[in-house]
LOBADREN-991896 format. One record per residue (C-alpha): residue number from 1; x, y, z. Coordinates in steps of 0.1 Angstrom, whole numbers, m for minus. Example, Ala and Ser with C-alpha at 12.3 -4.5 7.8 and 13.67 -1.06 7.14 Angstrom:
<dokes>
resi / xx / yy / zz
1 / 123 / m45 / 78
2 / 137 / m11 / 71
</dokes>
This chain:
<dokes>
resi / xx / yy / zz
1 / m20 / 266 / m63
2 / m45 / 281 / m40
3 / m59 / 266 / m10
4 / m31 / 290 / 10
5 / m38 / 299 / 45
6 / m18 / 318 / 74
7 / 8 / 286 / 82
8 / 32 / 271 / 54
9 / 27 / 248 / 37
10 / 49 / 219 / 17
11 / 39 / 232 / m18
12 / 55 / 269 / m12
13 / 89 / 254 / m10
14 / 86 / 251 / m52
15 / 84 / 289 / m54
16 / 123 / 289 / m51
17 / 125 / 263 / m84
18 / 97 / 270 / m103
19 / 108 / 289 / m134
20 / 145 / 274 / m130
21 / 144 / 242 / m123
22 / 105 / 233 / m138
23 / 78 / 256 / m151
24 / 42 / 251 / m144
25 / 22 / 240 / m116
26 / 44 / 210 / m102
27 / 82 / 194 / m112
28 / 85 / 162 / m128
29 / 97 / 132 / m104
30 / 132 / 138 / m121
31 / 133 / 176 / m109
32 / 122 / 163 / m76
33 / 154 / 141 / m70
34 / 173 / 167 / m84
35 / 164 / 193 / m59
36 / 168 / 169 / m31
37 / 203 / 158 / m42
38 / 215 / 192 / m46
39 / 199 / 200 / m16
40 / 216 / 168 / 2
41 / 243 / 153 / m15
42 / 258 / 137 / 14
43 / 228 / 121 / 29
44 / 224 / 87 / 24
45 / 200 / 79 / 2
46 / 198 / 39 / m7
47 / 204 / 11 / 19
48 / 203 / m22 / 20
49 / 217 / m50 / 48
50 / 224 / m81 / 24
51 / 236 / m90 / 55
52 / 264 / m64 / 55
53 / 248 / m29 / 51
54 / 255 / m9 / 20
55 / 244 / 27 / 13
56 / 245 / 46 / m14
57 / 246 / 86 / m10
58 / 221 / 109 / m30
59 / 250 / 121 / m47
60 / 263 / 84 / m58
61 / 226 / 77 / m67
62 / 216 / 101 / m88
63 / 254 / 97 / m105
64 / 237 / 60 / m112
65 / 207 / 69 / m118
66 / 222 / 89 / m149
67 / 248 / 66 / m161
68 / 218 / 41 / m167
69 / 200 / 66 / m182
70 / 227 / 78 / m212
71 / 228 / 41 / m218
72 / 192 / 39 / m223
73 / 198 / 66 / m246
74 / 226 / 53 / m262
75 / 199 / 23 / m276
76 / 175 / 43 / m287
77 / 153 / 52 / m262
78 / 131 / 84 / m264
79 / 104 / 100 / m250
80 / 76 / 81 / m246
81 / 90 / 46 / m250
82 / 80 / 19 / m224
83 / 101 / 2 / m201
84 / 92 / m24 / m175
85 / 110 / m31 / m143
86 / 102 / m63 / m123
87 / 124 / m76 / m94
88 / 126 / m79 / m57
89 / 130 / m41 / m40
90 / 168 / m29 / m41
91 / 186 / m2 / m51
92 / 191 / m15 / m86
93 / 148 / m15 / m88
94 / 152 / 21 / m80
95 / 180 / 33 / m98
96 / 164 / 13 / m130
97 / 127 / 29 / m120
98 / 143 / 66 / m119
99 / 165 / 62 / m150
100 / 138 / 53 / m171
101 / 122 / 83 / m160
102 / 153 / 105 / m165
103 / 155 / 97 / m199
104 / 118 / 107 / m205
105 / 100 / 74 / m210
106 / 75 / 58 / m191
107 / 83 / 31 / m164
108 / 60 / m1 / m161
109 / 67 / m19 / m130
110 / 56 / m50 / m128
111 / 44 / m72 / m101
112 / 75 / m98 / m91
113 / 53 / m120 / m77
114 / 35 / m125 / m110
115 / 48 / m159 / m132
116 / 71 / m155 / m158
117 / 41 / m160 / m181
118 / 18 / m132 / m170
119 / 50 / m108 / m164
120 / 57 / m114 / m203
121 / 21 / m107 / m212
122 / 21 / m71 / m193
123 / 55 / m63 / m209
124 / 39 / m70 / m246
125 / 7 / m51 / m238
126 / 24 / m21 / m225
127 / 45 / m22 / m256
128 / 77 / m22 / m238
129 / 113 / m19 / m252
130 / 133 / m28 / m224
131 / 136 / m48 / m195
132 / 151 / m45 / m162
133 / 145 / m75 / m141
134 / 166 / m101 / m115
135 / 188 / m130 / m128
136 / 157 / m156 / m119
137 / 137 / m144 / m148
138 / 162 / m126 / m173
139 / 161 / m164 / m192
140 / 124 / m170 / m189
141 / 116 / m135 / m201
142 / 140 / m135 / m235
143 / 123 / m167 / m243
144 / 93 / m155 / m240
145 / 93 / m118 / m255
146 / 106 / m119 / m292
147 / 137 / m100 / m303
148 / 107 / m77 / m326
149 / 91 / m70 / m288
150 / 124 / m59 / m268
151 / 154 / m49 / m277
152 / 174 / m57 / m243
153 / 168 / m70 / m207
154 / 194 / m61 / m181
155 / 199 / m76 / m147
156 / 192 / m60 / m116
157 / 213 / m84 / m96
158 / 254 / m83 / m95
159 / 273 / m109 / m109
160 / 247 / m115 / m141
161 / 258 / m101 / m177
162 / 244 / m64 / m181
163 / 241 / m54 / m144
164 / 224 / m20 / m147
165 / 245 / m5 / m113
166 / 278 / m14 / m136
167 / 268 / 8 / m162
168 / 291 / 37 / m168
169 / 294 / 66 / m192
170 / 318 / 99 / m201
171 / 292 / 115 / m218
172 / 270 / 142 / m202
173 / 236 / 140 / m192
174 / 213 / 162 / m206
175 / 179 / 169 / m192
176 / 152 / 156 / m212
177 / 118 / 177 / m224
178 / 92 / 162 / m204
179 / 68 / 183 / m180
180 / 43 / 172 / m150
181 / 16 / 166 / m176
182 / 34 / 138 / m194
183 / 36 / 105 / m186
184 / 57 / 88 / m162
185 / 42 / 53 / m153
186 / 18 / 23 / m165
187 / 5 / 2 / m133
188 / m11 / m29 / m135
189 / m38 / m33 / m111
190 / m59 / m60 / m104
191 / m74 / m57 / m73
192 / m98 / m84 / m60
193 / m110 / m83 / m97
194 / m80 / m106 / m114
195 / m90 / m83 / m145
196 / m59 / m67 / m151
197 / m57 / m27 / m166
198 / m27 / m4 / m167
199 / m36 / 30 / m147
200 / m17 / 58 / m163
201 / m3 / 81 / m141
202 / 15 / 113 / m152
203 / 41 / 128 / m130
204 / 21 / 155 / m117
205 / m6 / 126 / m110
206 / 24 / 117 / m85
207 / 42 / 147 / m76
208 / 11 / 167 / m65
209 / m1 / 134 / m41
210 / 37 / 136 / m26
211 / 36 / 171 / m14
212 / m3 / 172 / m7
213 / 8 / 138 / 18
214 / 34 / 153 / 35
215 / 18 / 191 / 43
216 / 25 / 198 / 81
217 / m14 / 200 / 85
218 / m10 / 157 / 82
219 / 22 / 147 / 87
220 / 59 / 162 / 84
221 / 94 / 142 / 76
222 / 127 / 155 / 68
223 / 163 / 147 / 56
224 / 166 / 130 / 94
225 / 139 / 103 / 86
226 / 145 / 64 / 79
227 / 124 / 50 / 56
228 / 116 / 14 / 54
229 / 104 / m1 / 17
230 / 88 / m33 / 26
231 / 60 / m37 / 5
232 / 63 / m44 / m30
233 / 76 / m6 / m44
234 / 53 / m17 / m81
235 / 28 / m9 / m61
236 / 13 / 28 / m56
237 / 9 / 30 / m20
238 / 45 / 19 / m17
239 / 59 / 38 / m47
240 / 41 / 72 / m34
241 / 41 / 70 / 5
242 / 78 / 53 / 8
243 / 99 / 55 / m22
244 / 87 / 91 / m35
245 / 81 / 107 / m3
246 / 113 / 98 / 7
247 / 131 / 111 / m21
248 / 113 / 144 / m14
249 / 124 / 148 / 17
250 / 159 / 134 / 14
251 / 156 / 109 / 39
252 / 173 / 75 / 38
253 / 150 / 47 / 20
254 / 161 / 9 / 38
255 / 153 / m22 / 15
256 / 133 / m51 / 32
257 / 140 / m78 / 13
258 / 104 / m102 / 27
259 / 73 / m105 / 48
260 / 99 / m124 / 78
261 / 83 / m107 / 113
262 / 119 / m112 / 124
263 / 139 / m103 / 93
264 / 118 / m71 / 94
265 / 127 / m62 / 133
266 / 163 / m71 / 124
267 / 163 / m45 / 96
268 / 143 / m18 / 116
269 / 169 / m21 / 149
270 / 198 / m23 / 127
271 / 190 / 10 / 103
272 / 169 / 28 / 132
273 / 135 / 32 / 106
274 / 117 / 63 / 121
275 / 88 / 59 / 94
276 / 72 / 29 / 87
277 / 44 / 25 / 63
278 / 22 / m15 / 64
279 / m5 / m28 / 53
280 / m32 / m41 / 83
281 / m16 / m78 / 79
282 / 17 / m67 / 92
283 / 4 / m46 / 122
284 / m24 / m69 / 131
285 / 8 / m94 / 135
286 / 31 / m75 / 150
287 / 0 / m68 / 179
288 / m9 / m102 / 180
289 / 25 / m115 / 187
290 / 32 / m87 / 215
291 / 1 / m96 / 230
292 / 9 / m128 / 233
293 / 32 / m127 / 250
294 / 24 / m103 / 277
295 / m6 / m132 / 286
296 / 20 / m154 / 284
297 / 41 / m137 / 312
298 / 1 / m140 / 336
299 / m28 / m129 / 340
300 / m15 / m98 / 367
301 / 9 / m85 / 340
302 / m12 / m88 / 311
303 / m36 / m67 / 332
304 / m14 / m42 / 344
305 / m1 / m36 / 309
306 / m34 / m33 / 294
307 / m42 / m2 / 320
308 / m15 / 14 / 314
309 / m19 / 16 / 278
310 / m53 / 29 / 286
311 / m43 / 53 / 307
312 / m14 / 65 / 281
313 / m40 / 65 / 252
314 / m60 / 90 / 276
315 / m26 / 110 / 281
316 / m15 / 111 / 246
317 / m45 / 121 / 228
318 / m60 / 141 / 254
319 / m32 / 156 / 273
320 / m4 / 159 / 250
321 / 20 / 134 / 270
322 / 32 / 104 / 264
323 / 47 / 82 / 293
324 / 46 / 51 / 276
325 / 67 / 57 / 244
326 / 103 / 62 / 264
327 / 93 / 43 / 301
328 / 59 / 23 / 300
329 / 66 / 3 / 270
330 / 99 / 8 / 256
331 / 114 / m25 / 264
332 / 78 / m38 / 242
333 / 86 / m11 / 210
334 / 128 / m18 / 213
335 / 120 / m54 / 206
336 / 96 / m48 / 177
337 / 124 / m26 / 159
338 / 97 / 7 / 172
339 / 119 / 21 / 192
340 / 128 / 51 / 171
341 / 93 / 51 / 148
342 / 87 / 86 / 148
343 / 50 / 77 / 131
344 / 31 / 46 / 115
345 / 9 / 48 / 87
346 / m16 / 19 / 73
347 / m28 / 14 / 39
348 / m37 / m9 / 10
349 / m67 / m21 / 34
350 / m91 / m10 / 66
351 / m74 / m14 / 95
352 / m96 / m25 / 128
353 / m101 / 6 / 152
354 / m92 / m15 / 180
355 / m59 / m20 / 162
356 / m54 / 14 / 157
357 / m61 / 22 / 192
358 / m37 / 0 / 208
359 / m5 / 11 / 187
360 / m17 / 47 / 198
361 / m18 / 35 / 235
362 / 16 / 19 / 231
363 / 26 / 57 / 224
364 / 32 / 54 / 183
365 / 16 / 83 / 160
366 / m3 / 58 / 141
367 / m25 / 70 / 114
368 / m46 / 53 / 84
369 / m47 / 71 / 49
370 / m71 / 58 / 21
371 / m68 / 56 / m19
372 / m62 / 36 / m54
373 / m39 / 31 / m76
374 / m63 / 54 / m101
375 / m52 / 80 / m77
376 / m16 / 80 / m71
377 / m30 / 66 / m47
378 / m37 / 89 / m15
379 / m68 / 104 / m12
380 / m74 / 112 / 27
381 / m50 / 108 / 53
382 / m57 / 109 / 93
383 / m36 / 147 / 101
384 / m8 / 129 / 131
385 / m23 / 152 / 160
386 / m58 / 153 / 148
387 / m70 / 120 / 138
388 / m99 / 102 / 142
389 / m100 / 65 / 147
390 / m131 / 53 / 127
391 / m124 / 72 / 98
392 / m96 / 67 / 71
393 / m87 / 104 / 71
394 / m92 / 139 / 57
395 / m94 / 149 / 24
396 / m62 / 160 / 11
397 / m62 / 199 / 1
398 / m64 / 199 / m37
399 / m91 / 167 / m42
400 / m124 / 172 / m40
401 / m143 / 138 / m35
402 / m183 / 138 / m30
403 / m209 / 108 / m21
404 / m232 / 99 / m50
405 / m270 / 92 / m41
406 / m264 / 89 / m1
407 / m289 / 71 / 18
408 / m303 / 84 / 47
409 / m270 / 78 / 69
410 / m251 / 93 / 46
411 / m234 / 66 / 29
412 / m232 / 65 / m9
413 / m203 / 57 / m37
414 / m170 / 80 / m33
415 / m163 / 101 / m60
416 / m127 / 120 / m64
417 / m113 / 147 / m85
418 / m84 / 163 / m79
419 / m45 / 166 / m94
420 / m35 / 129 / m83
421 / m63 / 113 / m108
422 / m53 / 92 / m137
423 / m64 / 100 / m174
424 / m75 / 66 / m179
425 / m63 / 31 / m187
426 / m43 / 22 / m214
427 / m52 / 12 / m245
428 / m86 / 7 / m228
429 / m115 / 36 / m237
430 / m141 / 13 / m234
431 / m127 / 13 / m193
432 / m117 / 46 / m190
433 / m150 / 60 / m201
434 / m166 / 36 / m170
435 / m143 / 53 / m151
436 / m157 / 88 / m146
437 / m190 / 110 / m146
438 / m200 / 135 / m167
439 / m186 / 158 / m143
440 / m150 / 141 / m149
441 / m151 / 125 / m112
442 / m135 / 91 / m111
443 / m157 / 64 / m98
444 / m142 / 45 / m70
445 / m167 / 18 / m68
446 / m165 / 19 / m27
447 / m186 / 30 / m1
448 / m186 / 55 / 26
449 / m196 / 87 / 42
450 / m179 / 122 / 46
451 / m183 / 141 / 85
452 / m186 / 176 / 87
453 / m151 / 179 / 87
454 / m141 / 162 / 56
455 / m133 / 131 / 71
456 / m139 / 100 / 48
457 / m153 / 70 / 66
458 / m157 / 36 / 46
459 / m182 / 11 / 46
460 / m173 / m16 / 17
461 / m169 / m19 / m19
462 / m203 / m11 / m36
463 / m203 / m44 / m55
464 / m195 / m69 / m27
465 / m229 / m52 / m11
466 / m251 / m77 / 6
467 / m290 / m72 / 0
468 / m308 / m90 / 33
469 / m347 / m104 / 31
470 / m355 / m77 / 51
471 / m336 / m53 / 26
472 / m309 / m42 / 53
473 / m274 / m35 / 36
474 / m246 / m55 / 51
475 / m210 / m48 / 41
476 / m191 / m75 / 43
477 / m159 / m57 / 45
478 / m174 / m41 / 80
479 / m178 / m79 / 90
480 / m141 / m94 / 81
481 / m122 / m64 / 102
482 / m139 / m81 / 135
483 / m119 / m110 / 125
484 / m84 / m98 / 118
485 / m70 / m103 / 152
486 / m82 / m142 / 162
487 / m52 / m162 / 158
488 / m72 / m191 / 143
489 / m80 / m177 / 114
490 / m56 / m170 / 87
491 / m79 / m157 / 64
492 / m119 / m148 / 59
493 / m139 / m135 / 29
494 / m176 / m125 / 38
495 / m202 / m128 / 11
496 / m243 / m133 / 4
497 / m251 / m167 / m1
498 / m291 / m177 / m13
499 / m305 / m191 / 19
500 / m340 / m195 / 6
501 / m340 / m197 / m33
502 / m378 / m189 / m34
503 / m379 / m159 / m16
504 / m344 / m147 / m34
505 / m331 / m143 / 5
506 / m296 / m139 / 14
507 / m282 / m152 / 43
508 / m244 / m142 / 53
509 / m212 / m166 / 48
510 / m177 / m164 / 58
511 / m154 / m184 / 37
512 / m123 / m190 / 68
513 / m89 / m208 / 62
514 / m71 / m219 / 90
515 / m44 / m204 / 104
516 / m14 / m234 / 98
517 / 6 / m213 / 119
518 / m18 / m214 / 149
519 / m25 / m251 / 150
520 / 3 / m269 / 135
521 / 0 / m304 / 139
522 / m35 / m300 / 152
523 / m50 / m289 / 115
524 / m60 / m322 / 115
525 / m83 / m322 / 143
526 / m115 / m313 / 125
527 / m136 / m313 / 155
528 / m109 / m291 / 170
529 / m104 / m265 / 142
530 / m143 / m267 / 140
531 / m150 / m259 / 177
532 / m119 / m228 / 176
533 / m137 / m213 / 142
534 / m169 / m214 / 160
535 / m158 / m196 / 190
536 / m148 / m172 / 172
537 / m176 / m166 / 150
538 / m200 / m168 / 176
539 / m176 / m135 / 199
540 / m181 / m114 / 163
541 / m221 / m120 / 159
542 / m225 / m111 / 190
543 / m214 / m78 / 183
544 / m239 / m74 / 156
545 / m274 / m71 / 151
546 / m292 / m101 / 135
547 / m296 / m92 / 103
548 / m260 / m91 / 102
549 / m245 / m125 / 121
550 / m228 / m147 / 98
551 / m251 / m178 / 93
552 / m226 / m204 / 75
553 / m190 / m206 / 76
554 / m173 / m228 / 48
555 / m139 / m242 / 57
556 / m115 / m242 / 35
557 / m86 / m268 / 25
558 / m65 / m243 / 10
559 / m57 / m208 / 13
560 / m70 / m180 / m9
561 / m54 / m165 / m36
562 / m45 / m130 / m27
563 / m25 / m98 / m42
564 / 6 / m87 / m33
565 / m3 / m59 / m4
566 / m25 / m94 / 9
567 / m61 / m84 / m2
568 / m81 / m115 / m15
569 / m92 / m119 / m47
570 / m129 / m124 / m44
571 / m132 / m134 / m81
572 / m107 / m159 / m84
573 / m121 / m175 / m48
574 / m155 / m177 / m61
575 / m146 / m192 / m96
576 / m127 / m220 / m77
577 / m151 / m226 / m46
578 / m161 / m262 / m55
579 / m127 / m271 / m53
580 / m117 / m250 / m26
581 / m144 / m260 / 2
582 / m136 / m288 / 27
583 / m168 / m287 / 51
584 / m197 / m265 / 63
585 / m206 / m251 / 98
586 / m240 / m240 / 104
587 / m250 / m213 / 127
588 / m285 / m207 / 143
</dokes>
């Protein structure tokens, strides 16, 4: 580990364990939790309010944690052997997740939302032994996976035969022989694609994106912090930025159990989370619903509030102070559960500026971080006190990433190298080999350009690029952010359309669902829901040159299908158009 300068850093902590507790370069994600729990035993370390709250200590975990683990090793399991965990987040999903890792084999977590169908398909591909899942599948699953596939499924919910939290042992847990370079997890990702592959990621792949996240020159936590684990911990942004980095820091790790806007505020108040980590959806809501309420309250206060979160954006980013965190606006963050947020971090999609801004001018540390599940997954993450608010960060310390073939502003595909990348998919090589150069740079199929600085700056995902007559790129990813904030609209997906089939011309479409929630009863105005979309259209293409205004909006009856951190799945809209669309609105 190089890269060292005058001020510490996270990394040189692992001086004191290396050769003890782990040898080489970084520990596993078992030595981690080790070092934290002897580090903190007391802390709490698991918690959940189901209503009543219920904690777990770091101590009492990792005493789970093993107990599950001898078990595992009691039926045969060894190094290398693959076991899948699917089920709502709770403690049991991470006791289960971190025993299988204990015991040296390789964790697939699987998406919960998935059917029972294609969970049972991801479990056979990845070759998986066991299964940890809740009660609602445990049937569905043994049904559907023969007795030659697994050998056992246990339940991650109390009151079901082989709950994993009941398992107990007097034998003694012995470490296993596995190092940073091994394997430690199989994730399914499918992106906008639907074409699901299983990233492998090694726990150095994960460790090294952990302590490279946290580094005081970005952001800093400690044993003090509340974390809250609201998205879907399968997936990488979650498992890295909330349930790993938490463990590494010994803070406490609260369970939201769904995407409720007041179910979340409950559980924020009631556990006071200082660190919470979304995705734009749930911040873009949150905003929306506080500004609508301050217009509710007239036109005088909705102005007055608006200055003076211009004023304290001034302050804070210019000035060091901050008024409008603990007088200005502390009645607005108190009933939003913010009260205590210590900072906010976006991911798993861009984020408008203008969002970002205003969560800054409420007085939040509010930053945006970019990456993929191929790289475990953060890549760049805006430093707290230096950020900038166009760009999705800086390049972490140890990854290099470069822009293939830039254009003339700059802009070309991302490329990244670095510790946090995976070695491929599995049992995939005719993927993996598409995956990198020559050079062994992974290819992240997006777009964007890199400031002197090393700040990262996106513009769209290379193959959703839209070619205009007059051969101007237009990034339709650019053109959906505009949108995120108009209540109308629940959901929008931009693409090229052939507007004159001779000429091979493409004009620009926005395919919009309705927001259900925004007109209720009224959905079934058309010329109403027409005459709001169009409103609304018409305020973005003004912001836009022409070659970029959207030309044709298609309506649709129902709502797209999406992932679970809310992206849309292009592919799967596009295959299913006919029978999606409801009516056309034409733009001049």
């Amino acid at each position: 580990m190089s890269k060292s300068e005058a001020q510490p850093h996270s990394w040189d902590e692992l001086d004191t364990y290396r050769g003890t507790v782990f040898t080489g370069e970084w520990p596993t994600i078992p030595d981690m939790v080790e070092i934290t729990a002897a580090k903190f035993p007391d802390r709490p370390c698991f918690t959940v309010f189901n209503p009543e709250k219920t904690t777990l200590s770091y101590s009492e975990a990792v005493k789970k944690i093993k107990y599950i683990s001898l078990h595992l090793c009691s039926l045969g399991m060894r190094k290398g052997d693959r076991i899948a965990v699917t089920g709502k987040n709770s403690p049991e999903w991470a006791a289960a997740y971190l025993a299988v890792l204990f015991t040296g084999c390789v964790v697939v977590p699987i998406d919960y939302q998935l059917s029972t169908e294609q969970a049972a398909k991801l479990i056979s591909f990845a070759g998986c032994r066991l299964v940890f899942t809740d009660h609602e599948k445990q049937n569905g699953l043994s049904k559907l996976l023969s007795e030659s596939q697994i050998d056992h499924i246990f339940s991650l919910e109390a009151g079901y035969p082989d709950y994993c939290m009941e398992i107990t042992s007097r034998k003694k847990y012995r470490k296993p022989d596995i190092s940073e370079h091994d394997l430690a997890a199989i994730l399914f990702t499918s992106g906008t694609t639907g074409n699901e592959k299983g990233v492998m990621l090694s726990h150095g792949n994960f460790i090294s994106d952990v302590y490279q996240a946290c580094d005081p020159a970005f952001l800093t936590a400690s044993e003090q912090d509340v974390f809250y684990a609201l998205l879907p911990l399968h997936h990488s942004y979650a498992m890295t930025a909330v349930f790993l980095e938490s463990l590494k820091h010994g803070s406490e790790l609260v369970f939201g159990k769904a995407f409720i806007v007041k179910k979340i505020i409950a559980d924020m108040q009631q556990a006071g989370v200082t660190v919470f980590m979304g995705i734009p959806l749930i911040y873009n809501k949150f905003l929306a619903g506080v500004m609508k309420k301050i217009r509710e309250k007239g036109l005088v206060t909705y102005g007055t509030v608006r200055t003076l979160m211009f004023i304290n954006g001034i302050l804070k980013r210019y000035f060091g102070r901050n008024p409008g965190r603990n007088r200005w606006f502390k009645p607005i963050l108190e009933g939003l559960g913010f009260s205590r947020i210590n900072f906010c971090i976006s991911g798993g999609g861009p984020l408008p500026a203008r969002t970002f801004n205003r969560f800054q001018q409420l007085g939040l540390d509010f930053v945006q971080g970019y990456g993929l599940t191929e790289t475990a997954p953060i890549v760049t993450l805006n430093p707290k006190h230096r950020f900038k608010l166009s760009s999705v960060g800086k390049v972490l310390p140890f990854i290099d990433v470069k822009i293939d073939r830039p254009d003339i502003t700059g802009t070309g595909e991302i490329l990244v190298r670095g510790p946090n990348v995976t070695r491929g998919y599995y049992n995939d090589e005719t993927a993996t080999r598409a995956l990198f150069t020559s050079d062994g740079y992974l290819i992240t199929g997006d777009l964007g350009y890199l400031d002197k600085e090393n700040y990262l700056y996106l513009r769209g995902r290379k193959k959703n690029l839209i070619v205009t007559e007059g051969g101007k790129n237009v990034y339709p990813e650019e053109i959906e952010d505009q949108f995120q904030l108009f209540p109308a609209i629940e959901q929008i997906m931009v693409r090229g359309y052939i507007m004159d089939k001779a000429a091979r011309a493409e004009g620009i479409e926005a395919l919009i669902f309705p927001s259900s929630d925004y007109f209720g009863t009224r959905k079934s105005d058309e010329e109403l829901v027409n005459s709001e979309i169009h409103q609304a259209v018409k305020e973005v293409n003004q912001k836009f040159p022409s070659y970029k205004k959207i030309t044709r909006v298609t309506v649709l009856k129902e709502a797209m299908d999406m992932t679970s951190t809310k992206k849309i799945q292009r592919s799967k809209v596009l295959a299913h158009l006919d029978s999606l669309r409801e009516r056309y609105i034409t733009f001049k």
